[in-house]
C-alpha positions as CSV (number, residue, x, y, z in Angstrom):
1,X,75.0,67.6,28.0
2,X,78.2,67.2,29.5
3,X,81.0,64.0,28.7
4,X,80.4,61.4,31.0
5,X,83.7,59.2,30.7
6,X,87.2,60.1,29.1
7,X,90.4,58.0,28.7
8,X,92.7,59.1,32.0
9,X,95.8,56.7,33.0
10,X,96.4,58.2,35.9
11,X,92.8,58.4,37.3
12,X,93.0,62.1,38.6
13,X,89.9,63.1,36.7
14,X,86.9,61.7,37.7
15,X,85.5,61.4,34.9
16,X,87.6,58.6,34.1
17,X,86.1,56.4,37.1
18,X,83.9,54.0,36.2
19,X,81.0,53.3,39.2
20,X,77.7,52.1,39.1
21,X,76.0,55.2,38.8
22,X,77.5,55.5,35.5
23,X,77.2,51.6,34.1
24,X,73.2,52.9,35.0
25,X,73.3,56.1,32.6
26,X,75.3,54.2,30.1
27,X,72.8,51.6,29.7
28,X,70.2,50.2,32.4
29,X,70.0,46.6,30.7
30,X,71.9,44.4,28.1
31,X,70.3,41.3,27.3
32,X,72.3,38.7,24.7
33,X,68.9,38.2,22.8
34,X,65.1,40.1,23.9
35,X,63.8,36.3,24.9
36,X,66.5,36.2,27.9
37,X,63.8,34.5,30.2
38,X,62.2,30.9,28.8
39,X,59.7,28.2,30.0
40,X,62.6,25.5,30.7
41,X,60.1,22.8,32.4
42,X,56.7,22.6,33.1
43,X,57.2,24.3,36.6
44,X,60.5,26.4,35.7
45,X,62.0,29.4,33.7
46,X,65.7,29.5,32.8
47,X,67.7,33.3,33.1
48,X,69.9,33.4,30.5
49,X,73.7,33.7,31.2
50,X,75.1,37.1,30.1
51,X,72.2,39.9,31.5
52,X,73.6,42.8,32.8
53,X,70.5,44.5,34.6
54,X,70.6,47.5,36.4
55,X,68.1,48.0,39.8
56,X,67.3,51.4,41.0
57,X,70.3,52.9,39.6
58,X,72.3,51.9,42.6
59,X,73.2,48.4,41.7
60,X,73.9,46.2,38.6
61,X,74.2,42.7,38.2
62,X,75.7,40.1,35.7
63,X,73.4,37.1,35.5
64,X,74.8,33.3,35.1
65,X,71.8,31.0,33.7
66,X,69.5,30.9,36.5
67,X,66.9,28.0,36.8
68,X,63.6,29.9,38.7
69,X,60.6,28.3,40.1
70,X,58.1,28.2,42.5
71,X,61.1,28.3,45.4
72,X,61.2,31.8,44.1
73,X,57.8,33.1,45.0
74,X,57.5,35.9,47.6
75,X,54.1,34.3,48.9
76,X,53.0,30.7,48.6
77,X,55.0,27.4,47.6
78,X,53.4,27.0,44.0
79,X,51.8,28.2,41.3
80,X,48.1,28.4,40.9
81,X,46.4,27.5,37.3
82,X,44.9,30.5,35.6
83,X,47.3,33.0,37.3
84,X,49.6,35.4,35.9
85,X,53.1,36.1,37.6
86,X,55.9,38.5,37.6
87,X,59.4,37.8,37.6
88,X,61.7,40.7,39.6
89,X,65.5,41.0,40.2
90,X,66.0,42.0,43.1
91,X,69.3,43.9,45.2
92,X,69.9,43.7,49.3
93,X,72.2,46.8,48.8
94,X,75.0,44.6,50.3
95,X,77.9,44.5,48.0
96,X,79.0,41.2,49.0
97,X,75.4,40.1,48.3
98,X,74.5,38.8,45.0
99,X,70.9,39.6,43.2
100,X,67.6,37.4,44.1
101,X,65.2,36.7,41.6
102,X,61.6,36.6,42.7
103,X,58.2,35.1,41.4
104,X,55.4,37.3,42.7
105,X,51.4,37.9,41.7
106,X,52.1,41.8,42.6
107,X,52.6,43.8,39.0
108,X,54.3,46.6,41.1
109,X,56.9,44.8,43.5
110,X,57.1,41.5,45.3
111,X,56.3,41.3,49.0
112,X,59.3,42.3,51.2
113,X,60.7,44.6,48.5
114,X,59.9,48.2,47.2
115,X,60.0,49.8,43.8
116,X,63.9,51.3,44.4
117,X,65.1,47.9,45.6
118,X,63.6,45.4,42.8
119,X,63.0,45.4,39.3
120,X,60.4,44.0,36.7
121,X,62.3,41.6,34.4
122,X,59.2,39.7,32.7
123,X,56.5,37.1,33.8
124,X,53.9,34.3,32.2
125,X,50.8,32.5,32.3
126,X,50.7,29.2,34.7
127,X,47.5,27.7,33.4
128,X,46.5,24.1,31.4
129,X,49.4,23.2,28.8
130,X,48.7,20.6,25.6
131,X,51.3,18.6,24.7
132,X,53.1,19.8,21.6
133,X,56.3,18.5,19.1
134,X,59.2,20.6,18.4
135,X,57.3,22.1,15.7
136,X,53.9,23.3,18.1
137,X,51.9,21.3,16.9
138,X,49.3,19.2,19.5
139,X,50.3,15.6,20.1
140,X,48.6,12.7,22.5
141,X,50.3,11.0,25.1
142,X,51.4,8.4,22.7
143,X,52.9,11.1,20.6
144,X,50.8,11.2,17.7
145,X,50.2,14.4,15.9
146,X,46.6,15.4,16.7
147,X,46.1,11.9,17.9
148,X,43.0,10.5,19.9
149,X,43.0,10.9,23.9
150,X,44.6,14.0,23.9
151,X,42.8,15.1,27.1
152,X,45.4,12.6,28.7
153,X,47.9,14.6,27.4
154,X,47.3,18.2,29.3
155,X,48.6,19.7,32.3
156,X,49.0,21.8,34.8
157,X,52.3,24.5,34.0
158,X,53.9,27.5,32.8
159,X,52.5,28.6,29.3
160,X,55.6,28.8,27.1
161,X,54.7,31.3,24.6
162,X,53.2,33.0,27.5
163,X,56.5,34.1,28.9
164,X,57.8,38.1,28.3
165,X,60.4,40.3,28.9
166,X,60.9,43.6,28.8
167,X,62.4,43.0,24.9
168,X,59.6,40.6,24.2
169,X,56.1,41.5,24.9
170,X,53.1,42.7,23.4
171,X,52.5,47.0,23.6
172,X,49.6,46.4,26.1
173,X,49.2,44.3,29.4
174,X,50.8,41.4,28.5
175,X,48.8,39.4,31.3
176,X,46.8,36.1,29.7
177,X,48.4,36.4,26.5
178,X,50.9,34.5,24.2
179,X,52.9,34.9,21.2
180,X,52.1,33.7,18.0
181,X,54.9,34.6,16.0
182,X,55.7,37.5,14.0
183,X,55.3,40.1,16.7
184,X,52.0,39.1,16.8
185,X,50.1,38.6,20.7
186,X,46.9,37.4,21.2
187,X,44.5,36.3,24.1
188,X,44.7,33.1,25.7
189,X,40.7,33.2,26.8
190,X,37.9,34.5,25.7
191,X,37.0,37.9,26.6
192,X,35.3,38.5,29.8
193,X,34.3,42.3,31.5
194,X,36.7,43.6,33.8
195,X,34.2,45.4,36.0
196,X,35.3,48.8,34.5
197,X,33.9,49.2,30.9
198,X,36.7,46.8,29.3
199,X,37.4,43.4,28.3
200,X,40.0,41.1,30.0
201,X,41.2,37.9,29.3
202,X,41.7,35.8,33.0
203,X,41.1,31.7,33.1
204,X,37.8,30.8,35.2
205,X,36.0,34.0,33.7
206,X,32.4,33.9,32.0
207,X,32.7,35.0,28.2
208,X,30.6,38.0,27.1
209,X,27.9,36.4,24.8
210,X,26.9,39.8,23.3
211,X,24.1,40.0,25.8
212,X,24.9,41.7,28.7
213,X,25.3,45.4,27.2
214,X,29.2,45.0,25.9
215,X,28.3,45.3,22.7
216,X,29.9,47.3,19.9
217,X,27.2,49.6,20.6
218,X,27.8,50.3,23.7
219,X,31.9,50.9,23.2
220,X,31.2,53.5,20.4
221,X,28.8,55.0,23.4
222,X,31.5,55.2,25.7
223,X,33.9,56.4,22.9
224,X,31.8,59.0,21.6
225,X,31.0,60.1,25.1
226,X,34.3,60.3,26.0
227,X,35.3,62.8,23.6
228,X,32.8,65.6,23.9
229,X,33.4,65.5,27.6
230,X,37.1,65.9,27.4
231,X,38.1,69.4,28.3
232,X,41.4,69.3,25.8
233,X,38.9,68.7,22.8
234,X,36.4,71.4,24.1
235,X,39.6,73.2,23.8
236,X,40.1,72.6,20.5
237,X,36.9,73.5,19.4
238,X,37.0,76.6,20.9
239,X,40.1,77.4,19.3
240,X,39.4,75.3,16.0
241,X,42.7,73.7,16.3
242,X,41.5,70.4,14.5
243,X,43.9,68.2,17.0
244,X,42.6,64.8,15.8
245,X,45.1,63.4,18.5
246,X,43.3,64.5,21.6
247,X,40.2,63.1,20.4
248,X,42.3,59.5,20.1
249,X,43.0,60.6,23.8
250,X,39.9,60.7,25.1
251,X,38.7,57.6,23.0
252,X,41.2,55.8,25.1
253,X,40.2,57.1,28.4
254,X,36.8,55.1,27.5
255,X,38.6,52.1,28.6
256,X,36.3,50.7,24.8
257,X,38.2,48.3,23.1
258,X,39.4,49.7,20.0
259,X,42.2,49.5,17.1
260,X,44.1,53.1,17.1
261,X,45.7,52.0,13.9
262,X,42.3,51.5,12.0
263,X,40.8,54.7,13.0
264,X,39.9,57.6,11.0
265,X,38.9,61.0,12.2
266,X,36.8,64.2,10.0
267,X,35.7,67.1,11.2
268,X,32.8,68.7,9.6
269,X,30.6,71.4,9.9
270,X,28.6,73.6,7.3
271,X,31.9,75.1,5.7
272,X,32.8,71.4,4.2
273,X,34.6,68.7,5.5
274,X,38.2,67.7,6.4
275,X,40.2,64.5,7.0
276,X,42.3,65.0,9.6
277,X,43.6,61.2,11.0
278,X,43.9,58.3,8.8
279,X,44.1,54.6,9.7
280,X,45.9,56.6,13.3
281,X,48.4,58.6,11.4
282,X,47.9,61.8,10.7
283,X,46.4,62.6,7.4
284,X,47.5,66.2,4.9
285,X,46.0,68.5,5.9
286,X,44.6,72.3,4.9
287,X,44.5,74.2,7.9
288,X,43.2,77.2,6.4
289,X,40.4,75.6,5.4
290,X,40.2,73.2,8.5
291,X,39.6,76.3,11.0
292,X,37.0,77.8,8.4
293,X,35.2,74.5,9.2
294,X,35.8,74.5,13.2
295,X,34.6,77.8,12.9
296,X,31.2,76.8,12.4
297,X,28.4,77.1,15.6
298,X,28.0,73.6,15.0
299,X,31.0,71.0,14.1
300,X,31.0,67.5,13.6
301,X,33.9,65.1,14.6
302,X,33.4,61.9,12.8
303,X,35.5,58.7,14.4
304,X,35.6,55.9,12.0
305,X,36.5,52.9,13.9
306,X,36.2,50.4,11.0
307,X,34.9,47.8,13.8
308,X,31.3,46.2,13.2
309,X,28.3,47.9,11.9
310,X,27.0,50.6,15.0
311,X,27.1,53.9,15.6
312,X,26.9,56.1,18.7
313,X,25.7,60.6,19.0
314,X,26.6,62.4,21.7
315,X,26.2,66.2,22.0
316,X,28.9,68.2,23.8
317,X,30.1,72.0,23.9
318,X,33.4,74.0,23.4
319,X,35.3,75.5,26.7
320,X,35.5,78.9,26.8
321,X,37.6,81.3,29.2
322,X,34.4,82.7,30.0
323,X,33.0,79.4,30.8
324,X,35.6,78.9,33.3
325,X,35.2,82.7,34.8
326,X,31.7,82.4,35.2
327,X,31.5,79.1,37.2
328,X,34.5,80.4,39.4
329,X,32.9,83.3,39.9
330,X,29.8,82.1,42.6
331,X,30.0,80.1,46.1
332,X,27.6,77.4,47.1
């Protein structure tokens, strides 16, 4: 670590120049409050005034409340129901330039811009919006609260609680979701399969019923198959290390749904039994007596989800140096 500014009147040490570069290290983004983007209008966000964002470390911009809409889109002249967009702030590297903001489907960059010229400020949900009072709660076209003819009263636009920023969003994708309250995120649809062993919720999509194999049963399955094929945990066992967290690894390489913070992991063999994880955190722990138990030819490691009823078996091995040597050693 070295001191980055100092106090110099006559500006003779550098240190005591303030550039870019630096306003980046000191702090890459300095929002007034963590909601600095809103749904403004059915078809508009506002930017809050006071932002100082920096992009790509080379550039840094002080926002003034900045209406965007679908003027702002890299692609297309409006927004399509049951899509989710992303909201960057862009720099043209010319100083006398100021930043663009632009509304793109792209999670990575918009089109016409790369990754060290633009910047990921937020997004939201443009799908069917219900009339609501000040206090969210659904009113008719007449106004009444929970009144009759409702239907009349929905439209295309920008989901309010839908919208997130980088100080306001939920720990996971944040696409087709809004915000309860509370720090609390949910779906906006019902689940539907994502083509890759998951759940996703996207507008237009068929709901799993419970039929078509995404069961509970299957995600403990893929869970429990998951970990005895991950080399770090065959690791452990060889070493009868009882890392509890590399087994929450490979239960979330599964791409199963699952709660981390409900989970609790044992590992058990014939020497007894130990709790090493508990509701995700790690539990106390003996380790004398946890190696006596990895030890074992035969160990257990016993997930808890606390999720529904099933349960899945799978059989796996330990990975030995010798394992390695001897597969090395031989050509096809």
């Amino acid at each position: 670590m070295s001191r980055l500014l100092v106090d110099d009147v006559t500006k003779t040490d550098r240190r005591a120049l303030l550039n870019v570069n630096k306003m980046a290290t000191i702090s890459d983004i300095v929002v007034p409050k963590n909601e600095y983007l809103y749904a403004s209008g059915a078809n508009e966000l506002t930017l809050l005034d006071g932002c100082v964002i920096a992009v790509g470390g080379a550039g840094i911009f002080a926002t003034e409340a900045t209406v965007i809409t679908a003027g702002n889109l890299d692609v297309g002249s409006a927004f399509e129901v049951g899509k989710d967009y992303y909201v960057y702030i862009c720099d043209t590297r010319v100083d006398a330039q100021n930043e663009r903001y632009v509304v793109s489907l792209n999670s990575t960059y918009p089109a016409g811009w790369n990754a060290s010229d633009s910047r990921k400020i937020g997004g939201f949900h443009y799908g069917r919006v219900r009339k609501v009072d000040g206090n969210l709660q659904p009113v008719n076209s007449s106004g009444a609260i929970f009144g009759t003819g409702w239907e009349s009263a929905v439209s295309n636009g920008i989901v309010p609680r839908s919208v997130w920023t980088l100080g306001h969003r939920p720990k996971c994708n944040p696409e087709g979701m809004v915000y309860l309250g509370g720090g609390t995120w949910i779906d906006i649809y019902l689940n539907s399969d994502d083509g890759a062993y998951g759940l996703k919720s996207e507008y237009g999509c068929a709901p799993m019923t419970g039929t078509e194999g995404m069961n509970w049963y299957t995600f403990t399955e893929r869970l429990a198959k998951s970990v005895v094929s991950s080399d770090l945990v065959k690791a452990s066992m060889f070493s009868c290390d009882p890392h509890w967290g590399r087994v929450m690894i490979a239960m979330g390489c599964s791409k199963a749904p699952f709660r981390p913070e409900h989970v609790d992991i044992y590992f058990r063999s014939a020497a007894g039994e130990v709790l090493a994880c508990i509701r995700g955190e790690a539990a106390p722990l003996d380790m004398d007596k946890a190696q006596k138990i990895l030890d074992q030819k035969e160990v257990v490691i016993d997930v808890d989800l606390h999720e529904g009823d099933q349960q899945a078996v799978c059989w796996g091995c330990d990975l030995t140096a010798d394992y390695i040597k001897i597969n090395g050693s031989y050509r096809s």
